[in-house]
Structure formats: C-alpha cells, structure tokens
Backbone as ProteinMPNN parsed JSONL, in Angstrom:
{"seq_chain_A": "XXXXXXXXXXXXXXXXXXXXXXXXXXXXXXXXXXXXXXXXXXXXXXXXXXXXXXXXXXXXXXXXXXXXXXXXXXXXXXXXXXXXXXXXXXXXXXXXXXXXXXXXXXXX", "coords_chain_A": {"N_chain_A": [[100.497, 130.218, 103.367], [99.192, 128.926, 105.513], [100.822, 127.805, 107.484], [102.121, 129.851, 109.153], [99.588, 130.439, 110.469], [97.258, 131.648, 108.789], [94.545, 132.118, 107.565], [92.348, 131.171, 104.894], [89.617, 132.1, 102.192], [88.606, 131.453, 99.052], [86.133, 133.089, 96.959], [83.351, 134.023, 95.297], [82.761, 137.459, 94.454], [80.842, 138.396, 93.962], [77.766, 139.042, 94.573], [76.01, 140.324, 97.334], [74.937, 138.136, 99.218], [77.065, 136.135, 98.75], [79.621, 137.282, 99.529], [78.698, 137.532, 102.363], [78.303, 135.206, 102.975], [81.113, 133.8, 102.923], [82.049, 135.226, 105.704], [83.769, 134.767, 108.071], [84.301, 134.199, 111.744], [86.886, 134.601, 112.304], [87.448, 136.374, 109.711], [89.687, 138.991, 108.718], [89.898, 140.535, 106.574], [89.115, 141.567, 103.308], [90.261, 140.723, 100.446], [90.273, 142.289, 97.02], [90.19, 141.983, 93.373], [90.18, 143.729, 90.893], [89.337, 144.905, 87.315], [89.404, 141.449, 87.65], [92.144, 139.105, 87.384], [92.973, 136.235, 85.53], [90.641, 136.393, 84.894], [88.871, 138.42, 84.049], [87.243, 139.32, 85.856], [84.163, 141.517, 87.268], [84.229, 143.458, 90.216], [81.951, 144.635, 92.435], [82.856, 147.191, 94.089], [82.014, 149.171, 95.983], [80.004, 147.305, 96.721], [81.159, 145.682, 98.109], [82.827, 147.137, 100.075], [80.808, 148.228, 101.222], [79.859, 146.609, 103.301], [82.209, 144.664, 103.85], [82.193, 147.011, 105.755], [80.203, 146.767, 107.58], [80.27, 144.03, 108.934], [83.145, 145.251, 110.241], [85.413, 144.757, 108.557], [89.001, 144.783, 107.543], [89.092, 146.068, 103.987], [91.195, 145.265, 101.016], [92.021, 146.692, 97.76], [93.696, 145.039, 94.695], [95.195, 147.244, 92.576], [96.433, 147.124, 90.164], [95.863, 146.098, 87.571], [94.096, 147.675, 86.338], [94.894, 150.256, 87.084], [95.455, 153.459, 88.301], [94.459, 155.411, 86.395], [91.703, 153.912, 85.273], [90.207, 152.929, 87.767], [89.947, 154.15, 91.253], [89.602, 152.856, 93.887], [89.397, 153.888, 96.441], [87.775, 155.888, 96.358], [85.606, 154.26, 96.515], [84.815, 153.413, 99.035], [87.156, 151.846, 99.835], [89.362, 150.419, 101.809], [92.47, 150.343, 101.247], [94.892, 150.239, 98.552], [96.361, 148.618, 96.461], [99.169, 148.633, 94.346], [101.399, 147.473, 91.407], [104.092, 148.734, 90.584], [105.637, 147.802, 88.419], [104.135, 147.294, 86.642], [101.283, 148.044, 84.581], [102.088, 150.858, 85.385], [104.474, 151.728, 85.338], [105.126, 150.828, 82.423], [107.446, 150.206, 81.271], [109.179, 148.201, 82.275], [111.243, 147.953, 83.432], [111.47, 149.105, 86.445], [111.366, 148.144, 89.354], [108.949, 147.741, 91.368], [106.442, 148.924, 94.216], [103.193, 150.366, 95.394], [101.517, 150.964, 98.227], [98.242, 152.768, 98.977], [96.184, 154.832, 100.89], [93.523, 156.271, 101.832], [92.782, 156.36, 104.62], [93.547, 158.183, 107.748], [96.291, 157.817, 110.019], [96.422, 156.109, 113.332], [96.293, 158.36, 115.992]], "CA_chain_A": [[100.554, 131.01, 104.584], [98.4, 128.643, 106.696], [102.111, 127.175, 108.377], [101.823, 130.886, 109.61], [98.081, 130.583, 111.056], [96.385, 132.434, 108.324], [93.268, 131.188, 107.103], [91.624, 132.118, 103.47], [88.401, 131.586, 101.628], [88.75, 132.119, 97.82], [85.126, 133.142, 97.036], [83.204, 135.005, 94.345], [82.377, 138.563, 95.133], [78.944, 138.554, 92.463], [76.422, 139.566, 95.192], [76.11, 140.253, 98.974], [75.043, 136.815, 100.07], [78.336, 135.08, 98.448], [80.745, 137.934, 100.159], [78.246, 137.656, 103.83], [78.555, 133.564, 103.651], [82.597, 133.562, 103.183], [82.658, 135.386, 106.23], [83.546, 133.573, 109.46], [84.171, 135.142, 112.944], [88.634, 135.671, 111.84], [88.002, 137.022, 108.969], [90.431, 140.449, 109.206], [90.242, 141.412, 105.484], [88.59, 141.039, 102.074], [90.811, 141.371, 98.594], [90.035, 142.317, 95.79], [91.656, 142.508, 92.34], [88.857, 144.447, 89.352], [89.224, 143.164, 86.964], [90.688, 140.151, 87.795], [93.671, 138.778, 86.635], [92.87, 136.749, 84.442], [89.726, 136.269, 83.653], [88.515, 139.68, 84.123], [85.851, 139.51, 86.36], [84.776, 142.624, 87.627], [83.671, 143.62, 91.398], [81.5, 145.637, 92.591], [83.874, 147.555, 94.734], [81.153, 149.797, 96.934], [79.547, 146.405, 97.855], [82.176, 145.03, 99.0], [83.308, 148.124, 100.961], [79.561, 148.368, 102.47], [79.538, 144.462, 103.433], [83.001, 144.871, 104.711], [82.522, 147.777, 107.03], [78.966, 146.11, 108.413], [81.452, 143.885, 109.837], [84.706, 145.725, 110.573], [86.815, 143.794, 108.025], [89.459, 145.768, 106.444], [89.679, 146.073, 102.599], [92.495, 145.675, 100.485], [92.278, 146.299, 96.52], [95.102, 145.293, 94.108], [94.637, 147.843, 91.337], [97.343, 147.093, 89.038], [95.946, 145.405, 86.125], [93.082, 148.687, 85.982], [95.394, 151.429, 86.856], [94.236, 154.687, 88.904], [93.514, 156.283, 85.155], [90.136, 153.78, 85.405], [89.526, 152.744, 88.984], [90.158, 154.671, 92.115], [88.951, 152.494, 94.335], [89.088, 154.668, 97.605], [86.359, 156.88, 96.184], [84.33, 153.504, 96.389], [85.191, 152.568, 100.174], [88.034, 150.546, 99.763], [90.786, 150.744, 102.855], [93.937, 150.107, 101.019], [95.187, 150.162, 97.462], [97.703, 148.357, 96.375], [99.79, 148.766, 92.622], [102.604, 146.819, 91.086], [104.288, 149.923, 89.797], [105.971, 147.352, 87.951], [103.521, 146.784, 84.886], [100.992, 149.104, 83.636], [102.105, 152.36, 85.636], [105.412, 152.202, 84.736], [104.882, 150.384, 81.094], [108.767, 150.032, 80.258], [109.501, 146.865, 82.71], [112.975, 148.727, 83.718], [111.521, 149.516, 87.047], [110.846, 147.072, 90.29], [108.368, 148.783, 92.867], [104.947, 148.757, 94.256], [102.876, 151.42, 96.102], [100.172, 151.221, 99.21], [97.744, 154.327, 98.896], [94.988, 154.986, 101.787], [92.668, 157.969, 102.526], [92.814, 156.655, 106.313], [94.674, 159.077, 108.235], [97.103, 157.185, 110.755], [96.438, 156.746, 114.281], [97.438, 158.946, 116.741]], "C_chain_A": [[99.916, 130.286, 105.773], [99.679, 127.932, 107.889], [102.41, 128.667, 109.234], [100.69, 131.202, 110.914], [97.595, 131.332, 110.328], [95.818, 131.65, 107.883], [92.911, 132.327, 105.895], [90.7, 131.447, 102.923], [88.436, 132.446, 99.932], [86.974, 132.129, 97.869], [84.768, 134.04, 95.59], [82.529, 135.975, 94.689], [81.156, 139.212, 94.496], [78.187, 138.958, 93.63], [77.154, 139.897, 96.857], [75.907, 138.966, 99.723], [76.507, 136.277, 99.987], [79.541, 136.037, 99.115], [80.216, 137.329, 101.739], [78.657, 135.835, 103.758], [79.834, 133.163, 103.187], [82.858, 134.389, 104.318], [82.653, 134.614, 107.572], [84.14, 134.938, 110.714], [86.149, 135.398, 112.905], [88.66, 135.993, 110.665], [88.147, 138.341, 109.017], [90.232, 141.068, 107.621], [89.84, 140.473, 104.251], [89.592, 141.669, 101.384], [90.253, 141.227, 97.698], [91.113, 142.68, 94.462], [89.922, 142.887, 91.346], [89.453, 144.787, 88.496], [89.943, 142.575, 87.243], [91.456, 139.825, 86.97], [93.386, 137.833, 86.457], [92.003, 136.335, 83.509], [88.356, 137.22, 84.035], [86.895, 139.915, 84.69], [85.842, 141.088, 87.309], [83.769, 143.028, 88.77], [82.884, 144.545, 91.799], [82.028, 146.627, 93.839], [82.845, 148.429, 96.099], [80.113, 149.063, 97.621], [80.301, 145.897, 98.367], [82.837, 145.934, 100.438], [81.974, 148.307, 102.229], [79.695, 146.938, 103.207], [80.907, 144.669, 104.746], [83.282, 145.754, 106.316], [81.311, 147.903, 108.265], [79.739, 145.229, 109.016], [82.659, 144.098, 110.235], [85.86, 145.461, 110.042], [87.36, 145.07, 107.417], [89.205, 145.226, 104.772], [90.68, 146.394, 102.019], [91.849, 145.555, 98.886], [93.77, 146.297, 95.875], [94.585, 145.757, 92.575], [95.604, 148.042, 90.392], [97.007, 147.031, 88.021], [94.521, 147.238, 85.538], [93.431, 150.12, 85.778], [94.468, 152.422, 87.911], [93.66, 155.869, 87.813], [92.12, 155.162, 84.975], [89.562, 153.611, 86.184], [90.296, 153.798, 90.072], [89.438, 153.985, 93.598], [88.659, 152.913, 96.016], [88.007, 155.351, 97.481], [85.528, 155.965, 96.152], [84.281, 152.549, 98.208], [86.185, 152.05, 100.141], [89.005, 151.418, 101.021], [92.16, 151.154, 102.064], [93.952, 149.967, 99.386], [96.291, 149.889, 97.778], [97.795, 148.141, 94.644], [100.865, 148.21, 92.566], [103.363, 148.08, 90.175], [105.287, 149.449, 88.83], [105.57, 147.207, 86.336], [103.19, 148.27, 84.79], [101.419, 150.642, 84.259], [103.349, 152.663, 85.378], [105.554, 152.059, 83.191], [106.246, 150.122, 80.569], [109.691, 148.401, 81.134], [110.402, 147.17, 83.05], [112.106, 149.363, 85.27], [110.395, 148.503, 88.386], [109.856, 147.926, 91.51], [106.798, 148.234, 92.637], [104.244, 149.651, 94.83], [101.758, 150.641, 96.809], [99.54, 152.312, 99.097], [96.589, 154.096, 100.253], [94.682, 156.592, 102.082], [92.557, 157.725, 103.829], [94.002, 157.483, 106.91], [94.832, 158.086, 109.685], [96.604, 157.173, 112.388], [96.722, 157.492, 115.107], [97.766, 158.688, 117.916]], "O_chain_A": [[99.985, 130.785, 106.896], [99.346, 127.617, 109.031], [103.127, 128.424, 110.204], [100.837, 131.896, 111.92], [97.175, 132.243, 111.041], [96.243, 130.511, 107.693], [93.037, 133.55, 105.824], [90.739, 130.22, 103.024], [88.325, 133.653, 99.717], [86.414, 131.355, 98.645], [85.629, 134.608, 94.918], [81.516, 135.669, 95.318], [80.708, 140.353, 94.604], [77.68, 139.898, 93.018], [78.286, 139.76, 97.32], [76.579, 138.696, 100.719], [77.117, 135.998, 101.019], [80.586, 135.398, 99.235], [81.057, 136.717, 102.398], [79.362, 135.372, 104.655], [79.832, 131.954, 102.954], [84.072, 134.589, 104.334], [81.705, 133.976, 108.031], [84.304, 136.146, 110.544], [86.621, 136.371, 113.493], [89.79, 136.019, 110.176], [87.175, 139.052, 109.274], [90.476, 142.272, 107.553], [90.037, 139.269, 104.09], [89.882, 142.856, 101.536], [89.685, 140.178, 97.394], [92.194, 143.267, 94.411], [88.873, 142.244, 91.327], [90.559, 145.147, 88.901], [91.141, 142.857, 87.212], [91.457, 140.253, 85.815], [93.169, 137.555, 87.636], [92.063, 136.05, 82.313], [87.2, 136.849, 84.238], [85.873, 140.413, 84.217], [86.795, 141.67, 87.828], [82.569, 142.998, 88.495], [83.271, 145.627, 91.357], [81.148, 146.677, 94.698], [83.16, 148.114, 97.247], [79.445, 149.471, 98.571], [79.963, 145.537, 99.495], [83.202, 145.454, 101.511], [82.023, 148.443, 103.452], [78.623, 146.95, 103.811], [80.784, 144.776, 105.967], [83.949, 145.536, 107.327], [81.274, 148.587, 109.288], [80.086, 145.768, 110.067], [83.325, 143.134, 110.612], [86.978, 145.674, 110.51], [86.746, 146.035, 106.962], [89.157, 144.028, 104.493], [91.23, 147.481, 102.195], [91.225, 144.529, 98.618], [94.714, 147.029, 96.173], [93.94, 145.134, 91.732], [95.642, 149.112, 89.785], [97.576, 147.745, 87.195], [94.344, 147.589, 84.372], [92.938, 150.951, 85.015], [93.29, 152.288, 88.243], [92.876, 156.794, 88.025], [91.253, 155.777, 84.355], [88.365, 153.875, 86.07], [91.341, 154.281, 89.636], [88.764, 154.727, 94.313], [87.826, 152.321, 96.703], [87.24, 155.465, 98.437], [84.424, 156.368, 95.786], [83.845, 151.422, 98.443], [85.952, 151.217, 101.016], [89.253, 152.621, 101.101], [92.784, 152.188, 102.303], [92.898, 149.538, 98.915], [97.062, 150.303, 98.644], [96.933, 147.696, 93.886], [101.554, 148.282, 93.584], [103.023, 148.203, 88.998], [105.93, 150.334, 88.266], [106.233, 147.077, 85.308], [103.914, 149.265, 84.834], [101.064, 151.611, 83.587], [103.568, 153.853, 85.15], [106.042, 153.013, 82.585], [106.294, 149.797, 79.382], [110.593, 147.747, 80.61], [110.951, 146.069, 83.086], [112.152, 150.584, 85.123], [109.186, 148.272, 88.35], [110.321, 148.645, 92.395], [106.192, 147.626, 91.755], [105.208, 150.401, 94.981], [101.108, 149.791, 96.199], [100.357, 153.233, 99.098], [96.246, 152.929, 100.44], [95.32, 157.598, 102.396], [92.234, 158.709, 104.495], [95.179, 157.403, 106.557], [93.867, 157.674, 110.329], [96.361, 158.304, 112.81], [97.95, 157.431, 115.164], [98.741, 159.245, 118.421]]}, "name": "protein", "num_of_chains": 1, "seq": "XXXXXXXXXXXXXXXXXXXXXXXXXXXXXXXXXXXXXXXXXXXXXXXXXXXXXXXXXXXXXXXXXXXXXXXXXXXXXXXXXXXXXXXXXXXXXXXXXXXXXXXXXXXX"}
C-alpha cells in the first residue's frame, strides 16, 4: 500500500510503551487481530483502546479467528470490528462475506 502513501509499523502490542513508541504524528489507526493468526498471541484489547483514544487514533479489530461467541471487542473500546464471515461464523466454507460492526453512531 505504500505506492498509495500509506505508511505501517508492524509492532507488538505486549505493553503501553511498545504501542506509545510505534506511534508517529500519521498514525490514523491501530489493528488488531486476538489471537493472532498464527501464532496466537493475545492483546490486551482495553489497552490498546485506552492508548489509542489518548491520541485520537481509530481502532480496528479483526475478530474472525475468536468469533463474537469469545471476544466482543466493542465492550473493550475498540472502534470497528471486522469478521470474515467466511470461516468460523459461517463454518461450512459455501459462503463468501465479511461484516464491519461499530457501536459509533454515524455522523450527522
């Protein structure tokens, strides 16, 4: 994406220093995946959401591989959910889709 102009910092999200010193003055948005894909590391999703909204970044999680039967990660701060409704929420592989979820209500 950087032939675009986006810029990215892979990083590990283990504490508050290592999220606060990947951020620089464009970063627009932290992702997360809990557990990771695929070597199941697992985030602390309500620091990342506090961290994030001490500086204004949005959050995106991708909560496919966890499902919303174990994470919910809006009830932990998170902006945006995103699901591959492809794997585990459909489970039969016969069906191509993905969903966005947010508790922000839209501007007006």
């Amino acid at each position: 994406m950087t032939r675009f102009g986006i810029e990215f910092t892979f990083t590990r999200l283990e504490n508050e220093k290592s999220i606060q010193d990947s951020i620089n003055p464009h970063t627009k948005m932290i992702w997360v995946e809990t557990p990771s894909n695929p070597l199941l590391n697992i985030t602390d999703l309500e620091l990342v959401s506090s961290v994030a909204q001490e500086n204004e970044i949005l959050t995106v999680a991708d909560n496919t591989f966890s499902s919303t039967y174990f994470v919910k990660p809006l009830d932990f701060g998170i902006n945006l959910v995103v699901h591959s409704t492809t794997k585990y929420l459909n489970g039969h592989s016969d069906v191509i889709g993905g969903a966005t979820v947010t508790s922000t209500p839209p501007p007006n």
